[in-house]
TIZARO-261400 format. One record per atom (N, C-alpha, C): residue number from 1; residue in three letters; chain; atom name; x negated, y negated, z. Coordinates in nm, 2 decimals. Last residue first. Layout:
residues N
DRENKOL, pos, code, unit, site, px, py, pz
DRENKOL, NUM, ala, A, CA, X, Y, Z;
...
This chain:
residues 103
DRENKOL, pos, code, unit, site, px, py, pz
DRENKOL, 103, unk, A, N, -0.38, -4.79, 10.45;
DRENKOL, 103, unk, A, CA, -0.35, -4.76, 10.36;
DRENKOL, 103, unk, A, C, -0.22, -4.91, 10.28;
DRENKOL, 102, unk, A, N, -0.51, -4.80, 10.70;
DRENKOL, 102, unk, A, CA, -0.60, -4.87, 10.61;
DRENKOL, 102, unk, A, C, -0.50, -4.86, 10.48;
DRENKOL, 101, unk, A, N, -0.28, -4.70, 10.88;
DRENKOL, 101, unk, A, CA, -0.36, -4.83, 10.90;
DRENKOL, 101, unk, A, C, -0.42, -4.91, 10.81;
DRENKOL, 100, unk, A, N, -0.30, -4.45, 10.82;
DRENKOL, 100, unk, A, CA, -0.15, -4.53, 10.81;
DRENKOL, 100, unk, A, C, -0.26, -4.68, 10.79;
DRENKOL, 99, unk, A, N, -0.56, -4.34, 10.87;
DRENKOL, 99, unk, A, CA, -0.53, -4.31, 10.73;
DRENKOL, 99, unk, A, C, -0.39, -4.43, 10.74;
DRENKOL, 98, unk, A, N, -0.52, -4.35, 11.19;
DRENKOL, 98, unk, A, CA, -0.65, -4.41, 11.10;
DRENKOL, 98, unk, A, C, -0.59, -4.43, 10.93;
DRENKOL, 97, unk, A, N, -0.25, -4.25, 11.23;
DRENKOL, 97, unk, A, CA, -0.32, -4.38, 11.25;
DRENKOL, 97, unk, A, C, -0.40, -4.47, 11.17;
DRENKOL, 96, unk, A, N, -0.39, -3.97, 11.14;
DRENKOL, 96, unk, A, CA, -0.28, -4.04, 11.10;
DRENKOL, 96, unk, A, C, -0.29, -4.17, 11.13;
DRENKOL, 95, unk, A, N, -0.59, -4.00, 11.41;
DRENKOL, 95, unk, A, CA, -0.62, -3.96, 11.26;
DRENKOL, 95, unk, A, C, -0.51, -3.96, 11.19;
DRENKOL, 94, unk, A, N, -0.38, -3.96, 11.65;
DRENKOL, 94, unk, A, CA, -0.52, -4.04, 11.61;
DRENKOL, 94, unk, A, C, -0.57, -4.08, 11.49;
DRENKOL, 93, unk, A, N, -0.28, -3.73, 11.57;
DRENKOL, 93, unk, A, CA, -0.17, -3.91, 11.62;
DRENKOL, 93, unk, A, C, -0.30, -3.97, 11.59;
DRENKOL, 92, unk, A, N, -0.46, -3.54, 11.63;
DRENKOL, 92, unk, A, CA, -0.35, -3.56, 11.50;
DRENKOL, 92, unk, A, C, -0.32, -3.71, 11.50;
DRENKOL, 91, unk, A, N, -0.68, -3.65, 11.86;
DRENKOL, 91, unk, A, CA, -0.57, -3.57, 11.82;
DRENKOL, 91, unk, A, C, -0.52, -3.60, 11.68;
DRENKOL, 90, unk, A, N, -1.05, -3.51, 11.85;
DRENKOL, 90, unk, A, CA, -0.95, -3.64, 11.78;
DRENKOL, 90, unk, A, C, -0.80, -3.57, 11.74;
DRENKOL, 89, unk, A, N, -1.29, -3.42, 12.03;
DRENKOL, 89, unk, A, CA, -1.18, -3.39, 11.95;
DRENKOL, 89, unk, A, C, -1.04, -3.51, 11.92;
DRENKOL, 88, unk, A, N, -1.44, -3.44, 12.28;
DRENKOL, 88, unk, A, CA, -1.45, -3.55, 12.16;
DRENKOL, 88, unk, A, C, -1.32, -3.50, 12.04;
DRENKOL, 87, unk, A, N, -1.41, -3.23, 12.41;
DRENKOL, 87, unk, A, CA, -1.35, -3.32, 12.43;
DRENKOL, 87, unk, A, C, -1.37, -3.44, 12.34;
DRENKOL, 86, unk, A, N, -1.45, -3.00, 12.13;
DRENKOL, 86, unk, A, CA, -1.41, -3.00, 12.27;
DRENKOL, 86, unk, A, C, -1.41, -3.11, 12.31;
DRENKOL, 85, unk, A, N, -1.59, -2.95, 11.92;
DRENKOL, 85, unk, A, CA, -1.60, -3.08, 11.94;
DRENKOL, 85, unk, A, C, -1.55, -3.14, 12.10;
DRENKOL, 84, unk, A, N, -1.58, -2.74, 11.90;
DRENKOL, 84, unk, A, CA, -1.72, -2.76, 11.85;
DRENKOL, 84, unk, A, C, -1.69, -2.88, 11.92;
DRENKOL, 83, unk, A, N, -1.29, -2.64, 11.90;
DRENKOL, 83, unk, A, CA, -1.36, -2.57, 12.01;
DRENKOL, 83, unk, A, C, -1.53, -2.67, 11.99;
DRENKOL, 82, unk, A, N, -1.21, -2.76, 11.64;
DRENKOL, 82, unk, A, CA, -1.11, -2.79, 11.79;
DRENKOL, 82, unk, A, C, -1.23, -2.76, 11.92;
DRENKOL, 81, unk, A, N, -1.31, -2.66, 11.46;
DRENKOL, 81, unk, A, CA, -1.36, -2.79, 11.53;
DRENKOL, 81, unk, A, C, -1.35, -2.82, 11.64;
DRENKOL, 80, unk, A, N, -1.20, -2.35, 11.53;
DRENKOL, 80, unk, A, CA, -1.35, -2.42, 11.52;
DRENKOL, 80, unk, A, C, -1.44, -2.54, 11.54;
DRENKOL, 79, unk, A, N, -0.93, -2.43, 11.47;
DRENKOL, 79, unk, A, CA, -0.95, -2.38, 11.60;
DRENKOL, 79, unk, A, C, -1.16, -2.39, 11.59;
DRENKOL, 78, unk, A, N, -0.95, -2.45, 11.20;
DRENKOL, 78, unk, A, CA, -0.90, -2.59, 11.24;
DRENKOL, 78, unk, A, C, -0.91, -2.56, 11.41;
DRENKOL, 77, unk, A, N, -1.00, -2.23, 11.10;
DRENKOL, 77, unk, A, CA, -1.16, -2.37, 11.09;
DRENKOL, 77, unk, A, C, -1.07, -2.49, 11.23;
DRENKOL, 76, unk, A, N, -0.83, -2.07, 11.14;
DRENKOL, 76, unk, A, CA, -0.95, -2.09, 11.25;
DRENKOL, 76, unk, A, C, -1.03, -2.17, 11.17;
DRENKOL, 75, unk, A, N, -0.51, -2.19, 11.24;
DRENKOL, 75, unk, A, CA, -0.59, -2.20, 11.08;
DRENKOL, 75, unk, A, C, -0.77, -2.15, 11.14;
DRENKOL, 74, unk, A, N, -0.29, -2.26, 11.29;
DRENKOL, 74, unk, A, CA, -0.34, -2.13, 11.38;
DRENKOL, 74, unk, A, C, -0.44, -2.10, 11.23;
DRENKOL, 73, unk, A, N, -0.27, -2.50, 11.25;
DRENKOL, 73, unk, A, CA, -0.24, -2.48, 11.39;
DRENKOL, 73, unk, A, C, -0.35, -2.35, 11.45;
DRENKOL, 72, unk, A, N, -0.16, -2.46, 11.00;
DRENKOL, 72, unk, A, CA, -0.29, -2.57, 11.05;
DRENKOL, 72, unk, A, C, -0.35, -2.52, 11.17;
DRENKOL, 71, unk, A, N, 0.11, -2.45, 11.03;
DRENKOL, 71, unk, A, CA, -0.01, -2.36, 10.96;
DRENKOL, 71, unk, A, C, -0.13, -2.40, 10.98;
DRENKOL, 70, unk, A, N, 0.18, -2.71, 11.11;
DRENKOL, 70, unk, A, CA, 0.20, -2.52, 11.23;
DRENKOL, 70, unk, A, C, 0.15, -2.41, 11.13;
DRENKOL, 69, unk, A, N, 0.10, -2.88, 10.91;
DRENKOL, 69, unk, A, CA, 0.04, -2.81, 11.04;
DRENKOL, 69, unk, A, C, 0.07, -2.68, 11.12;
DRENKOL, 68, unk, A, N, 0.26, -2.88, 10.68;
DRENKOL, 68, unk, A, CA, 0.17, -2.78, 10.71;
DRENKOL, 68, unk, A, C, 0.08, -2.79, 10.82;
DRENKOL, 67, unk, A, N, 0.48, -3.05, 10.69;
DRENKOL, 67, unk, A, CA, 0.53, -2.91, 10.66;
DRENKOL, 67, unk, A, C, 0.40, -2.88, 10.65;
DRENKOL, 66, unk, A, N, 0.36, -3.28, 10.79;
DRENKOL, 66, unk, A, CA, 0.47, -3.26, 10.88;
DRENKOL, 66, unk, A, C, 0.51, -3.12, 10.85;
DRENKOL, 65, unk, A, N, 0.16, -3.34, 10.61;
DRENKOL, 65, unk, A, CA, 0.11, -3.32, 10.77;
DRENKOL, 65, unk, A, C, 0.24, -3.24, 10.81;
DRENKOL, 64, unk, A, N, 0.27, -3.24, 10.29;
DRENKOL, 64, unk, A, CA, 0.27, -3.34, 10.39;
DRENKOL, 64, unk, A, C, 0.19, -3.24, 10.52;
DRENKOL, 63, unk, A, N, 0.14, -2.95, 10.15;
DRENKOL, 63, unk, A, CA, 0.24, -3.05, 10.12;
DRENKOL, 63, unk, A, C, 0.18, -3.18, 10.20;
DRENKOL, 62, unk, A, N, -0.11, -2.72, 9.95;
DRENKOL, 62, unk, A, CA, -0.01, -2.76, 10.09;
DRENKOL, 62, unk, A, C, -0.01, -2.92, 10.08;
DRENKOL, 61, unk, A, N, -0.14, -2.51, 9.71;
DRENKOL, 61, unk, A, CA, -0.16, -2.66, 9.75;
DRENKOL, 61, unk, A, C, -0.02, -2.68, 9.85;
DRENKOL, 60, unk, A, N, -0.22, -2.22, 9.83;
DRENKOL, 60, unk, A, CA, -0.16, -2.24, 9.76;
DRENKOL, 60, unk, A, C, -0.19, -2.40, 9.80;
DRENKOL, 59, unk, A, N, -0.43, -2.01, 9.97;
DRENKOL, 59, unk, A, CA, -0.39, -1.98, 9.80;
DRENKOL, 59, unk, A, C, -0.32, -2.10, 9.76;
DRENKOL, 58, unk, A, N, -0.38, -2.12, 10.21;
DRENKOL, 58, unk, A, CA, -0.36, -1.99, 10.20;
DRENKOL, 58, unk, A, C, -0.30, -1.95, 10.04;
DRENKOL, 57, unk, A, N, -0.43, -2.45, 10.12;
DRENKOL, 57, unk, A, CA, -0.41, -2.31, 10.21;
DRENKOL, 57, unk, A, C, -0.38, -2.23, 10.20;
DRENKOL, 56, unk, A, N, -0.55, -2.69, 9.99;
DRENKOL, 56, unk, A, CA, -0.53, -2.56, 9.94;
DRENKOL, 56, unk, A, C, -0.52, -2.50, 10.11;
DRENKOL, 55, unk, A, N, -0.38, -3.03, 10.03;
DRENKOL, 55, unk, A, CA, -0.56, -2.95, 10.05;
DRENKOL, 55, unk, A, C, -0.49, -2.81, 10.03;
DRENKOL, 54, unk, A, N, -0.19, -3.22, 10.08;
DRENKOL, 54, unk, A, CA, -0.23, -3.15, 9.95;
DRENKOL, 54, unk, A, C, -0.37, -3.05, 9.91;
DRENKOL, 53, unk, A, N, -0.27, -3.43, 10.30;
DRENKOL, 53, unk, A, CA, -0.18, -3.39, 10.24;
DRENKOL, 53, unk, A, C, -0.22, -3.37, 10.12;
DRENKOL, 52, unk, A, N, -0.45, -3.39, 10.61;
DRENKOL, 52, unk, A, CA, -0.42, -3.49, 10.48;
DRENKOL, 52, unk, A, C, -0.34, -3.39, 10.39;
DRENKOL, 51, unk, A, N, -0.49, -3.32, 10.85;
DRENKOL, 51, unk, A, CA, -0.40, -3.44, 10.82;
DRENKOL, 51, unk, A, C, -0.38, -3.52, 10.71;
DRENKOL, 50, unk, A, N, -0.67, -3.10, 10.83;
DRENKOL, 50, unk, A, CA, -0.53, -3.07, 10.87;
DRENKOL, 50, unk, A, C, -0.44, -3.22, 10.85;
DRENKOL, 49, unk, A, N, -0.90, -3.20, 10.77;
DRENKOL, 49, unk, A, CA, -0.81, -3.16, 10.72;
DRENKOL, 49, unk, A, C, -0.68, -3.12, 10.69;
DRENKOL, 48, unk, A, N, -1.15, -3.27, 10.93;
DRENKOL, 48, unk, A, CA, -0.97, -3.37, 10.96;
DRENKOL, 48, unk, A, C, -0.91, -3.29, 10.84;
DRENKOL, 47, unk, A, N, -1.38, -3.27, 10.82;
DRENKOL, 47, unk, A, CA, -1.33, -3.20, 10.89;
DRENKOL, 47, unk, A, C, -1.21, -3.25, 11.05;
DRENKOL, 46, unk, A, N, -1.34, -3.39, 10.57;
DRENKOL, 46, unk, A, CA, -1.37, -3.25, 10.56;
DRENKOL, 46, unk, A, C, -1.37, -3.15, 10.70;
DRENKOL, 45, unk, A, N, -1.32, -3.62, 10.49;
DRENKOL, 45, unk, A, CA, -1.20, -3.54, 10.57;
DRENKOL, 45, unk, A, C, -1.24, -3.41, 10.57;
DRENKOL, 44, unk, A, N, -1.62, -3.73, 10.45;
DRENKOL, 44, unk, A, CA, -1.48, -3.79, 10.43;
DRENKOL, 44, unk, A, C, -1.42, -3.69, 10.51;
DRENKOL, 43, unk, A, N, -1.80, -3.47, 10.66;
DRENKOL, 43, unk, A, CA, -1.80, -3.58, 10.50;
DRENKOL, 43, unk, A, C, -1.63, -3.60, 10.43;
DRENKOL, 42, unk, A, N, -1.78, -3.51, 10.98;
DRENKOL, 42, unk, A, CA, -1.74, -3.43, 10.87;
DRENKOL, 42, unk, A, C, -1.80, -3.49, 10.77;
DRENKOL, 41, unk, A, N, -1.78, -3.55, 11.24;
DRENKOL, 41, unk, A, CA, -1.88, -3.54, 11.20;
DRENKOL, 41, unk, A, C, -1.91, -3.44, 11.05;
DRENKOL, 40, unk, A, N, -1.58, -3.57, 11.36;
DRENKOL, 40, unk, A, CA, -1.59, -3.50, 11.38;
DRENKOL, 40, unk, A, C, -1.74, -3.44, 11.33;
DRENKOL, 39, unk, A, N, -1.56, -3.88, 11.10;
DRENKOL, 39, unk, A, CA, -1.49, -3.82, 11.18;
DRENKOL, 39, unk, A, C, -1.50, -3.65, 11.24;
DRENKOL, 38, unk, A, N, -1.71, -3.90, 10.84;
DRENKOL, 38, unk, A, CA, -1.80, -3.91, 10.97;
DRENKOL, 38, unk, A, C, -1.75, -3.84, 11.10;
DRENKOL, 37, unk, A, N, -1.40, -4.04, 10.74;
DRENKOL, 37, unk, A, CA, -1.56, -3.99, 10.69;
DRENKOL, 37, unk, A, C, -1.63, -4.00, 10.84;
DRENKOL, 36, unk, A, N, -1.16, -4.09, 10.65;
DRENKOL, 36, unk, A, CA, -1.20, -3.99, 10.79;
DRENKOL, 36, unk, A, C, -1.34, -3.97, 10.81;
DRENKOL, 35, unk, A, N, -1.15, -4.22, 10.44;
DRENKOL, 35, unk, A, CA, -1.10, -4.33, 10.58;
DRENKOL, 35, unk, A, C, -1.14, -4.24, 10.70;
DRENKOL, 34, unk, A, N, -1.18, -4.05, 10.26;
DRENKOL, 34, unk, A, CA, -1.30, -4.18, 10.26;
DRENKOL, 34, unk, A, C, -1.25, -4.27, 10.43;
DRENKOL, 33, unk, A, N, -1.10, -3.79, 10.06;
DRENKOL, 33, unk, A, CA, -1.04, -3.90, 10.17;
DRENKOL, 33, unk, A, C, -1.16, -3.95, 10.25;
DRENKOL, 32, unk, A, N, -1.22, -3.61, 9.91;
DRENKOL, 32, unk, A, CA, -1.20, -3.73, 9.89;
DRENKOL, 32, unk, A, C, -1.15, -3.86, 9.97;
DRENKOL, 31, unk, A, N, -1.17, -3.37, 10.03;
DRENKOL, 31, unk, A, CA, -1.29, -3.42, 10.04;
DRENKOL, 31, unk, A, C, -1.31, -3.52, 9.97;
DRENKOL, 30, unk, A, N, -0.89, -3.42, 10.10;
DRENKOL, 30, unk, A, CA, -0.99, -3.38, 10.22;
DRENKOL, 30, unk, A, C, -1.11, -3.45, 10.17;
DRENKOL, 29, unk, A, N, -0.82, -3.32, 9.83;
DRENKOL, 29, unk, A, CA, -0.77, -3.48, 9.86;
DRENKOL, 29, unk, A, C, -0.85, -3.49, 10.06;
DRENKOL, 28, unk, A, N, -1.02, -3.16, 9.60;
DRENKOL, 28, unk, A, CA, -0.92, -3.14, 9.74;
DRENKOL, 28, unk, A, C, -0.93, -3.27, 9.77;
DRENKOL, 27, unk, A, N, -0.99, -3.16, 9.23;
DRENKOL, 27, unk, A, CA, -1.10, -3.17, 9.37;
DRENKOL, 27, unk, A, C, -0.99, -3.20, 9.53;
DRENKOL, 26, unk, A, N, -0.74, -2.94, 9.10;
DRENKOL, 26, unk, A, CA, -0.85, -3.11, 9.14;
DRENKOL, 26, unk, A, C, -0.91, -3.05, 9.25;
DRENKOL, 25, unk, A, N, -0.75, -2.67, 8.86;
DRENKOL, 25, unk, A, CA, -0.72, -2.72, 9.05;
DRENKOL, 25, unk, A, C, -0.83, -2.82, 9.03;
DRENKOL, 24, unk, A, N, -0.80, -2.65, 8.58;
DRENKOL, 24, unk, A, CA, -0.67, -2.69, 8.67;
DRENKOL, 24, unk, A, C, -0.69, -2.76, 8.79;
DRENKOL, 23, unk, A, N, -1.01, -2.34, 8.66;
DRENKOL, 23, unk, A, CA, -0.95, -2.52, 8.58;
DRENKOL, 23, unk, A, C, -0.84, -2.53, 8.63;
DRENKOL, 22, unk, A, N, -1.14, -2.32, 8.99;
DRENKOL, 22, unk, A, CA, -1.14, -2.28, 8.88;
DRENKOL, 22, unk, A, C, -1.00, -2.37, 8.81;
DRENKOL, 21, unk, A, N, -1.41, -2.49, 9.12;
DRENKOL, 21, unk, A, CA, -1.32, -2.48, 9.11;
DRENKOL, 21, unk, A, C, -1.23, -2.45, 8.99;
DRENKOL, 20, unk, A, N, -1.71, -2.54, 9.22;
DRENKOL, 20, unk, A, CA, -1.68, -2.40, 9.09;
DRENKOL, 20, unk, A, C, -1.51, -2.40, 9.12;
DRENKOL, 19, unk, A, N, -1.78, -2.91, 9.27;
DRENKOL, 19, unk, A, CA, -1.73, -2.79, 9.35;
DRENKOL, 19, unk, A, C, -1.67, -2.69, 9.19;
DRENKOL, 18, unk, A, N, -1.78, -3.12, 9.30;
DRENKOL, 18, unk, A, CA, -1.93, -3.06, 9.21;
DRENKOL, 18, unk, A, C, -1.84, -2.91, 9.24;
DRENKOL, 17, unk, A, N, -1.67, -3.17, 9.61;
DRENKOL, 17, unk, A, CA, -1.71, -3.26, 9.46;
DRENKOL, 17, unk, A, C, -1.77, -3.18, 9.42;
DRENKOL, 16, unk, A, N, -1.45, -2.88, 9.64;
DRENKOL, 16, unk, A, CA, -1.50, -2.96, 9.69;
DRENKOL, 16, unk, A, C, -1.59, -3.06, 9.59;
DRENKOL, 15, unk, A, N, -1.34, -2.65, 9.60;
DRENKOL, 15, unk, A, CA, -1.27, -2.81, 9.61;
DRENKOL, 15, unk, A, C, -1.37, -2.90, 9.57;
DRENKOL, 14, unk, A, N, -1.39, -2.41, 9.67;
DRENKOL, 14, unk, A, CA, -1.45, -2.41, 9.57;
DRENKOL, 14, unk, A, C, -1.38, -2.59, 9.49;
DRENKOL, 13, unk, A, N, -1.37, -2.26, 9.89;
DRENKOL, 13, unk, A, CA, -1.24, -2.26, 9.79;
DRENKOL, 13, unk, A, C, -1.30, -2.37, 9.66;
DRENKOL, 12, unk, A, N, -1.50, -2.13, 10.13;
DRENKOL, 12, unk, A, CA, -1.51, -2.13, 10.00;
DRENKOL, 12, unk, A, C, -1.42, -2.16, 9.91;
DRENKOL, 11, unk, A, N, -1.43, -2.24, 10.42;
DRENKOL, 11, unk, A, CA, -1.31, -2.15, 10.30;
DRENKOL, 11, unk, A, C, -1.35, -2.12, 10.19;
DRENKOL, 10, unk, A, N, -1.63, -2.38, 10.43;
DRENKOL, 10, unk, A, CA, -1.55, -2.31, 10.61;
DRENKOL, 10, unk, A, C, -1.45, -2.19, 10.48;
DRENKOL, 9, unk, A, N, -1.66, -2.57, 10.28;
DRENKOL, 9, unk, A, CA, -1.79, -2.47, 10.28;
DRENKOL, 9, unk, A, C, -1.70, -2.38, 10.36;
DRENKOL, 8, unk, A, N, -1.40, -2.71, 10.31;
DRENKOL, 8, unk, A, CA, -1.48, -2.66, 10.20;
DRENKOL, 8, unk, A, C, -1.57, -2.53, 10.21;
DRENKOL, 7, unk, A, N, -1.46, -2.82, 10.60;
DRENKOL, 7, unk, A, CA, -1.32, -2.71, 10.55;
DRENKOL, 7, unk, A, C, -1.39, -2.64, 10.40;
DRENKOL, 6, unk, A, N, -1.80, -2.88, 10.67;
DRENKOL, 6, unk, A, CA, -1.71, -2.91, 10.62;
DRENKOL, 6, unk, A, C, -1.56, -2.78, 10.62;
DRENKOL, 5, unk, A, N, -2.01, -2.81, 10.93;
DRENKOL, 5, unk, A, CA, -1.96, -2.74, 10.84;
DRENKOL, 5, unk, A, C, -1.82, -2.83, 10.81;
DRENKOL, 4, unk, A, N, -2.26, -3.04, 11.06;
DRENKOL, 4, unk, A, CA, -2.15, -2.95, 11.08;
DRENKOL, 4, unk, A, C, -2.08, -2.92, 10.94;
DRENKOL, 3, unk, A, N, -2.57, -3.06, 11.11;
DRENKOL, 3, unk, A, CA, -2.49, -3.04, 11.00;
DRENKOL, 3, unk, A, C, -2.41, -3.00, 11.04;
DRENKOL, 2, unk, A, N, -2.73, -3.10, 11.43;
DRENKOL, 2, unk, A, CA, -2.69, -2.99, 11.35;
DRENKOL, 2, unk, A, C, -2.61, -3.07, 11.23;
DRENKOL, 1, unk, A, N, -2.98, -3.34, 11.52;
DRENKOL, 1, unk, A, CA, -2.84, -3.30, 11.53;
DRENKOL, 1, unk, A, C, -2.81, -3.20, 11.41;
């Protein structure tokens, strides 16, 4: 089976653990989130991003699920998995769930 591409690698942003992130910026709360691991066949949330809160978009640290998905939406990593995983695809409600559940 192929390696699928993390959000990290998908954006170069430089998050990720070990990751050339420049000072200041933490490691991304994606690739530390441990409850989505495997999910889509990601490392931790790396590729569930869209439902965790505080990951870098478009330059800047994005908030809750609820004020950044319809950025999310039209995000092409987040249309990438969407299309790679085609019916195995895991909705939002699903993956929230998972994270509410264990938390």
């Amino acid at each position: 089976m192929e390696r699928k591409q993390n959000c990290w690698e998908y954006m170069h942003c430089g998050r990720e653990p070990g990751g050339v992130r420049e000072s200041g910026v933490d490691e991304c709360p994606a690739a530390q989130e441990s409850l989505l691991h495997g999910t889509h066949g990601g490392e931790n949330a790396g590729r569930t991003c869209w439902v965790v809160a505080g990951t870098m978009c478009r330059g800047a640290v994005a908030g809750t699920f609820a004020s950044k998905f319809k950025d999310c939406k039209i995000c092409p990593f987040y249309a990438q998995v969407k299309q790679e995983e085609n019916a195995a695809f895991k909705l939002s409600t699903t993956l929230l769930a998972t994270l509410k559940s264990e938390k």
